[in-house]
C-alpha positions as CSV (number, residue, x, y, z in Angstrom):
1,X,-25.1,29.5,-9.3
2,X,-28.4,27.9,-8.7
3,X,-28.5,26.2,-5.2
4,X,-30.1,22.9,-7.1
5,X,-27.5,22.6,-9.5
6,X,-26.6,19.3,-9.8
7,X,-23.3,17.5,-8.7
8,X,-21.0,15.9,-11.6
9,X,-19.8,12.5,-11.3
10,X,-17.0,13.9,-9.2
11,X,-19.4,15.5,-6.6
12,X,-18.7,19.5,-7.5
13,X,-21.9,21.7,-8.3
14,X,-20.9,22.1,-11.9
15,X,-20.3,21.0,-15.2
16,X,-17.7,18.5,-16.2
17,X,-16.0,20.8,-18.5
18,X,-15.2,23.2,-16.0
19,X,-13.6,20.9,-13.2
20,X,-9.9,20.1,-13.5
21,X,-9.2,16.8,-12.4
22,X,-5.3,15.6,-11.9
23,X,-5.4,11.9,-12.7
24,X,-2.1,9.9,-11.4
25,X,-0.9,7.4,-14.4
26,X,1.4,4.9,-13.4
27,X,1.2,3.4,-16.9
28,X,-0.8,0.4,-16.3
29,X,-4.3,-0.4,-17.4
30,X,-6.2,1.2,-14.1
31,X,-4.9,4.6,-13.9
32,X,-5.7,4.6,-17.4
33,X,-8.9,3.7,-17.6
34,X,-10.2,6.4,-15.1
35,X,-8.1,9.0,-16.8
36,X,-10.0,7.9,-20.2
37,X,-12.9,7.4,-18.6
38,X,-12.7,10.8,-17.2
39,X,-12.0,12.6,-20.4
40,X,-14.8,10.5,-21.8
41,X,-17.3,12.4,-19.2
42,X,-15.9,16.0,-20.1
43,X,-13.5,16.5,-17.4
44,X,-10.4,18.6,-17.5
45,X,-8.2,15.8,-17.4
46,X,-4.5,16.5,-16.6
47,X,-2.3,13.2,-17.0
48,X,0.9,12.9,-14.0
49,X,3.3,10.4,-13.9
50,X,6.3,10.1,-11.8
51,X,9.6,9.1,-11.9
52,X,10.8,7.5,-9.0
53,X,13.4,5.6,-9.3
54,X,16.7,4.5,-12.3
55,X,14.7,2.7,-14.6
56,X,17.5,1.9,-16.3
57,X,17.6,-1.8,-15.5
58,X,14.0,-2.1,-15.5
59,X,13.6,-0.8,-18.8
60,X,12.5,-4.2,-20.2
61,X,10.6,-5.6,-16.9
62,X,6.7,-6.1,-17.3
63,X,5.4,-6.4,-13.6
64,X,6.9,-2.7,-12.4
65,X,5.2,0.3,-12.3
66,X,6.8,3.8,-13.0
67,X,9.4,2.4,-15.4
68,X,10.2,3.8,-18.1
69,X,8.0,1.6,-20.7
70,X,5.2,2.6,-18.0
71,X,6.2,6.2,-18.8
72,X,5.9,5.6,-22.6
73,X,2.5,4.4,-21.8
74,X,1.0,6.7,-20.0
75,X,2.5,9.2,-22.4
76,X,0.4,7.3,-25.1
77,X,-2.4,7.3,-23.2
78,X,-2.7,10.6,-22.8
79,X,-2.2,11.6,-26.4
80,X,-4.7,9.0,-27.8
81,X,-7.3,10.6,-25.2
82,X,-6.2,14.1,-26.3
83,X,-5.4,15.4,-22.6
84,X,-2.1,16.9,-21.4
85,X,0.5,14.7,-19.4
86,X,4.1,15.4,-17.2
87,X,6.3,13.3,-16.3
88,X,7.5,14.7,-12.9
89,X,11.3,13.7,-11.6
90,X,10.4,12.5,-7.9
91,X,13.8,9.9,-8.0
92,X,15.4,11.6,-4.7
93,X,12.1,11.8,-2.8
94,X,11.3,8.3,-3.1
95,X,14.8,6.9,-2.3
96,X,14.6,9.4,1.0
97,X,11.1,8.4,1.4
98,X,10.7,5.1,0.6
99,X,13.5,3.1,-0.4
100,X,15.4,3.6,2.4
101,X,13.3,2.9,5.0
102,X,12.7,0.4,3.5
103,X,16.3,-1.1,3.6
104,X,16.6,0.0,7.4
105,X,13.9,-1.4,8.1
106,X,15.0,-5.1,7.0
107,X,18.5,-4.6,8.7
108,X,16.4,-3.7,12.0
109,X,14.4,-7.4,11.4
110,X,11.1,-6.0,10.3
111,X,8.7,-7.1,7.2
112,X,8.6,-3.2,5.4
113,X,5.5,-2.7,3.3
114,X,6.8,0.2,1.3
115,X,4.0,0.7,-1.6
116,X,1.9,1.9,1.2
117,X,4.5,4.7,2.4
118,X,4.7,5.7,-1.2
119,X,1.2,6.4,-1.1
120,X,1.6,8.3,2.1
121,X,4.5,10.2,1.4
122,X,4.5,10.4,-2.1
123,X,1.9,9.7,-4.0
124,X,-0.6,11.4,-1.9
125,X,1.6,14.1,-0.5
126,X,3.8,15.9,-3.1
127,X,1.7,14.4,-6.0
128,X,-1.3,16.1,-4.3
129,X,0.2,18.7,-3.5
130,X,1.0,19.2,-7.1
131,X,-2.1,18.4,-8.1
132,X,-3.5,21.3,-6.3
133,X,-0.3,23.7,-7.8
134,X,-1.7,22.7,-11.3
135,X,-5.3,24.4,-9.8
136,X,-7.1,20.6,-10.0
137,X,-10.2,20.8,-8.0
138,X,-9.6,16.9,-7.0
139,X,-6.7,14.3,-7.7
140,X,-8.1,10.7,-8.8
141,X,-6.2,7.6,-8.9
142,X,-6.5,4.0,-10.4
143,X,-6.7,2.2,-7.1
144,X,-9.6,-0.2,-6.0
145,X,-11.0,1.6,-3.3
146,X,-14.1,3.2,-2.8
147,X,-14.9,7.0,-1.1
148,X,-18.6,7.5,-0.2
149,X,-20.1,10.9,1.5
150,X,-20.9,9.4,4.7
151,X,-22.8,12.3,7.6
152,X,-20.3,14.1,8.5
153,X,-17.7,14.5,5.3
154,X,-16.0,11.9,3.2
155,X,-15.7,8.0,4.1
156,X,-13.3,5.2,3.1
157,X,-14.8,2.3,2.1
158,X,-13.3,-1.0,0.7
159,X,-13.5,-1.8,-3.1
160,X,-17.0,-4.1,-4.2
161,X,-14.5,-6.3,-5.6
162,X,-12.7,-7.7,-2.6
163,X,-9.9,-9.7,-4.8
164,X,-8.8,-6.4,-5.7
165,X,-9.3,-4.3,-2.7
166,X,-6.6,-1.6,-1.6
167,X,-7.5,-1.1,1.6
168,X,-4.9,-2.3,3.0
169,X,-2.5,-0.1,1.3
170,X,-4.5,2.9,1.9
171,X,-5.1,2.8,5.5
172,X,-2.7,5.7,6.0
173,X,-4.7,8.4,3.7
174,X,-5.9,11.2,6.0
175,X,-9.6,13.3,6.4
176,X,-7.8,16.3,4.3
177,X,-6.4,13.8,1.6
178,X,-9.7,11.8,1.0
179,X,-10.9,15.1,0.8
180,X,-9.5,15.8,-2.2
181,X,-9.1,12.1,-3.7
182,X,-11.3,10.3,-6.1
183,X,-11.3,6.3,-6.7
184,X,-13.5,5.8,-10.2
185,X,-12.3,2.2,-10.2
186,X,-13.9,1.0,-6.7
187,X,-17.2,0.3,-7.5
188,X,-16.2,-1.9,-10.3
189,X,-17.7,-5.5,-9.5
190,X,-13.9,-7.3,-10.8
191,X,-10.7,-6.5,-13.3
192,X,-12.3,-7.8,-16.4
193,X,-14.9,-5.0,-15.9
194,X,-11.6,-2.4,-16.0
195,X,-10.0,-4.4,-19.4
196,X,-13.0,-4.5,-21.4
197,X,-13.4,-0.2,-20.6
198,X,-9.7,-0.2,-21.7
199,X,-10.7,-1.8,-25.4
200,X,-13.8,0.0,-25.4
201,X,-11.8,3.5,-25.5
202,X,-9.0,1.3,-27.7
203,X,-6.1,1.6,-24.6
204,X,-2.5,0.1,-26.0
205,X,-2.5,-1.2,-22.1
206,X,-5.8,-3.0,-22.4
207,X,-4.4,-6.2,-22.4
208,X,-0.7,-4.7,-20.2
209,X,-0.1,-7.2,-17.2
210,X,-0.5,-6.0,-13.9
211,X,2.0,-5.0,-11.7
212,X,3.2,-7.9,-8.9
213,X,6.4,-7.1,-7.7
214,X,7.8,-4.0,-5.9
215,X,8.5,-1.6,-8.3
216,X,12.0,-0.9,-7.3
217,X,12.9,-4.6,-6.8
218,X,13.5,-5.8,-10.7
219,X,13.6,-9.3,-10.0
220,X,11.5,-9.6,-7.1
221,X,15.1,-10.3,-4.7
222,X,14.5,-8.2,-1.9
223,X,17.5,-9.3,-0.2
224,X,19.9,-8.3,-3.1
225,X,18.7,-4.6,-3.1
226,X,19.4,-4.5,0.4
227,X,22.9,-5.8,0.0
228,X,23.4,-3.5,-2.8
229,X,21.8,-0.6,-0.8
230,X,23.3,-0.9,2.6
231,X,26.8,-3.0,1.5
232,X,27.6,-5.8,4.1
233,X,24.0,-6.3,5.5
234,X,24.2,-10.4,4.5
235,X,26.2,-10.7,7.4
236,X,25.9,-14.6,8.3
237,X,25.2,-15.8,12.1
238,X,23.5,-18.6,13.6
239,X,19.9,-20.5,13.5
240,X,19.2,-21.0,17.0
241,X,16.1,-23.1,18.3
242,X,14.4,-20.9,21.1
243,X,15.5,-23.4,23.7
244,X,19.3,-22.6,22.8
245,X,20.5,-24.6,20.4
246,X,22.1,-24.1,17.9
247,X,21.4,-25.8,14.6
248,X,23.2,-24.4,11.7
249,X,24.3,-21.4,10.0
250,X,21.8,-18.4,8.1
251,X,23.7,-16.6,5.1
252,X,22.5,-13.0,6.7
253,X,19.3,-11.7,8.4
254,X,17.7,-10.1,5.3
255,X,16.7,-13.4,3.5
256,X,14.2,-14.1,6.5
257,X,11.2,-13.0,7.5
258,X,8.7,-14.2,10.5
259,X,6.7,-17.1,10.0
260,X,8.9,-18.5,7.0
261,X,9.2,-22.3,7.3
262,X,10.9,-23.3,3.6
263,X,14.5,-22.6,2.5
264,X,16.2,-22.3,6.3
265,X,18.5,-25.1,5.0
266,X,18.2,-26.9,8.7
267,X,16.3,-30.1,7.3
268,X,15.8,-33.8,8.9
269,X,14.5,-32.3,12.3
270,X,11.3,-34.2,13.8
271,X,9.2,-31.1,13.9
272,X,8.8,-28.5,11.5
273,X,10.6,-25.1,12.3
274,X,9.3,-21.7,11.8
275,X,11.2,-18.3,12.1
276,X,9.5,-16.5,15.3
277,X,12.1,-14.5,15.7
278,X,14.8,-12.3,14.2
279,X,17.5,-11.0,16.9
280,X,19.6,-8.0,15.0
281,X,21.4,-7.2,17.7
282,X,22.8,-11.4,18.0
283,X,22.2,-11.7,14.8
284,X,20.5,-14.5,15.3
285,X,17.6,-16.4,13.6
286,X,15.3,-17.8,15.7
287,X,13.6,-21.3,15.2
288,X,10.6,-22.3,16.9
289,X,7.3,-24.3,16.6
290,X,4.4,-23.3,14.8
291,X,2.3,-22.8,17.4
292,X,4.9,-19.7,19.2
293,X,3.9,-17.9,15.7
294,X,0.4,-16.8,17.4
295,X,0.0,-13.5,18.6
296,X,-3.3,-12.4,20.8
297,X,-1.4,-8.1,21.5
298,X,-0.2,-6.5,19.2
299,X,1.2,-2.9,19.5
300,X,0.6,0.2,17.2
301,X,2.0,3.7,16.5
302,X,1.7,6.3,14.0
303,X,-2.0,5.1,13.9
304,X,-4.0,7.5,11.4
305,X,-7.8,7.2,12.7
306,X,-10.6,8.4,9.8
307,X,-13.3,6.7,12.0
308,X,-15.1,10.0,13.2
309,X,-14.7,11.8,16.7
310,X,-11.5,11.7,18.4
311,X,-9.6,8.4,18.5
312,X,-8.6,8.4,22.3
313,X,-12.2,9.7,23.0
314,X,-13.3,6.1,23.4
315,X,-11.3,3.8,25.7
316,X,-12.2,0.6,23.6
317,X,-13.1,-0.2,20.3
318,X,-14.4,-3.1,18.7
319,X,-13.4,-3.8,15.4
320,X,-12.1,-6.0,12.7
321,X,-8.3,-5.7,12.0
322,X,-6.4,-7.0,9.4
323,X,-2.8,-7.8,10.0
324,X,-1.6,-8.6,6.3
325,X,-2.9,-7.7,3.3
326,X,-3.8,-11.4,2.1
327,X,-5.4,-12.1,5.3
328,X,-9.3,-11.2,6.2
329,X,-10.2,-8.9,8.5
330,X,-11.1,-10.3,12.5
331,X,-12.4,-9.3,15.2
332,X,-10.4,-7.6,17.3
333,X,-10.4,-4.6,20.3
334,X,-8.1,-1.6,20.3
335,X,-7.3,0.5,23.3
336,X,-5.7,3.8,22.2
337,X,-2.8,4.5,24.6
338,X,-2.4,8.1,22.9
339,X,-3.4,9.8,19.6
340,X,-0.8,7.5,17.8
341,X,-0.3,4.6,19.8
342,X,-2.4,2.1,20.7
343,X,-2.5,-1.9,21.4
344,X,-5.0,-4.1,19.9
345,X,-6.0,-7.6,20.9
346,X,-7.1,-10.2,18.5
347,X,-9.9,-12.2,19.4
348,X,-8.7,-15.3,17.8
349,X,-4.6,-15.4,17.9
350,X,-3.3,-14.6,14.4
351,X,0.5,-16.6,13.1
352,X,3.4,-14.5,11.9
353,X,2.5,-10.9,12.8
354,X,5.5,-9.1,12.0
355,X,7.3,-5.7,12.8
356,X,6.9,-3.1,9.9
357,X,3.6,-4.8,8.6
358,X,0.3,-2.5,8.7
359,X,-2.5,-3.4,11.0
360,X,-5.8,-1.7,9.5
361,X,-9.0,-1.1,11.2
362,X,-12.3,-1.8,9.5
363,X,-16.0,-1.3,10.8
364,X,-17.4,-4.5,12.5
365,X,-20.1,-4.0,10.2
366,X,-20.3,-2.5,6.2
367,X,-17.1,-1.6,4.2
368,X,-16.0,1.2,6.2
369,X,-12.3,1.9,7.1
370,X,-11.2,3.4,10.4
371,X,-7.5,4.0,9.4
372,X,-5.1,1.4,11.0
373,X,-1.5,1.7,12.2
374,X,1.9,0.4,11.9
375,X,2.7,-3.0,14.6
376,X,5.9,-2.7,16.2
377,X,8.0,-4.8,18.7
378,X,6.6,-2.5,21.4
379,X,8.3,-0.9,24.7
């Protein structure tokens, strides 16, 4: 093969027809718009969807992904565009891998964010690792995120449309898996851009809502999954004020979260209460005033650093972090404490950092993404 030969849209050094490209269809309008879009260029296109959890009861939901209407989609999809599609049975691995963490980790007072540990240890482990069974030379997906080819290998960048960047979400996606991946959608200036491809290749999804909701939680109750999940776990107990007092009764720890304010059914108190605190152990939740929501040190582990060089080669960093996905990034500093752990202090003091939420590191200048990790209540 020449040594000029020119790389294809997907960055290999030959033609279109001849790279196999595993696109993962959750049904909705993004993942199939690239996997259109992609058949549209001459790609091998090989559709995947997966099952992952009884969609029984969500058969006639609209905002979940993976259902089984998102499965009849995809399917249709696939057969309009005249490119082979599987529907692959990953039920079990999700619940182990997702679902109940995700449980545990309410019981244990955290705020789980589990569509990012489906990417990690589903989506972009077994799919991929499918993907590369089916001999696909890359795996691309519908999310809004972009890869560039930075000087030394591939980057992570976020989406040009920040009211639908995925960054947050994606933090977790290692050197070898961004590798491999592809994100058509990223450099998309907004959403309508995405629907009007959809009717321009006549996609049945073009108009489909998009997904809000968790896609194992049907109704959006969190707290009635859990119950149904881990029986018992709406044990009551007592609202407590931090300086002791008690001031009425919570109807059990997994309907509250840090930093909530409405719905604690403690009204006609001169000062508005937040929740700063949830103590499993007491099973207690504690009240307190806004101002004992801001946090300046936060603490990290299983951090996952795509930054360059090694992560505890550099004793401080400065960054911007982003401690919730609706939240901006801001500037912050992280110290690595080992190749996984690490603290990082916010510049400015942030409100309701939680346990079990995602703390992700961006560039302090461009769209780059370092990686990020996961906060914690620390040692």
């Amino acid at each position: 093969m020449p040594l000029d030969t020119a790389l294809n849209s997907l960055g290999f050094a030959k033609p279109a027809s001849e790279t196999r490209v595993v696109v993962a269809m959750s049904g909705g309008v993004d993942s199939s718009v690239v996997a259109a879009q992609l058949k549209e260029e001459g790609y091998d296109v090989v559709g995947v969807t997966l099952q992952l959890y009884d969609h029984g009861a969500a058969l006639a939901k609209k905002g979940a992904c993976c259902a089984g209407r998102d499965i009849h989609d995809a399917r249709r999809v696939a057969e309009a565009m005249g490119f082979p599609h599987y529907v692959l049975d990953y039920e079990n691995t999700f619940r182990e891998a997702v679902i109940d963490e995700f449980a545990d980790s309410y019981l244990a007072g955290a705020t789980p964010v589990p569509c990012i540990r489906c990417n990690e240890r589903v989506k972009f482990k077994d799919l991929l690792a499918t993907a590369k069974d089916l001999d696909a030379d890359c795996m691309a997906t519908g999310h809004y995120i972009r890869r560039e080819m930075g000087e030394v290998g591939a980057e992570l960048h976020s989406a040009a449309d920040a009211n639908r960047d995925q960054s947050y979400f994606l933090f977790s996606t290692t050197q070898e898996q961004l590798d491999y991946l592809r994100f058509p959608l990223g450099g998309l200036a907004s959403k309508a851009e995405t629907r009007a491809l959809a009717a321009r290749y006549g996609l049945s999804v073009a108009d489909k809502p998009d997904s809000q909701d968790i896609c194992f939680v049907p109704d959006g109750n969190y707290a009635a999954v859990i119950e149904k999940l881990r029986p018992g776990a709406a044990e009551p107990g007592e609202i407590a004020h931090v300086d002791g007092r008690v001031l009425g009764e919570h109807r059990g720890l997994i309907h509250y979260t840090v930093g909530q304010r409405r719905g604690l059914g403690i009204g006609g108190l001169d000062e508005p209460l937040y929740v700063v605190k949830l103590d499993v152990e007491a099973r207690r939740v504690i009240v307190g005033p806004k101002e004992m929501l801001a946090t300046r040190r936060v603490p990290l582990r299983e951090i996952n650093w795509i930054g360059g060089g090694v992560f505890t080669d550099v004793a401080e960093r400065e960054v911007l972090v982003r401690v919730r996905s609706t939240r901006p990034p801001a500037p912050a500093v992280i110290r690595p404490i080992s190749a996984t752990e690490a603290e990082v202090e916010l510049l400015s003091p942030e409100q309701g950092v939680s346990p079990g939420q995602a703390c992700v590191f961006y560039a302090p200048e461009g769209t780059r993404v370092l990686g990020g990790g996961w906060i914690w209540k620390g040692r």
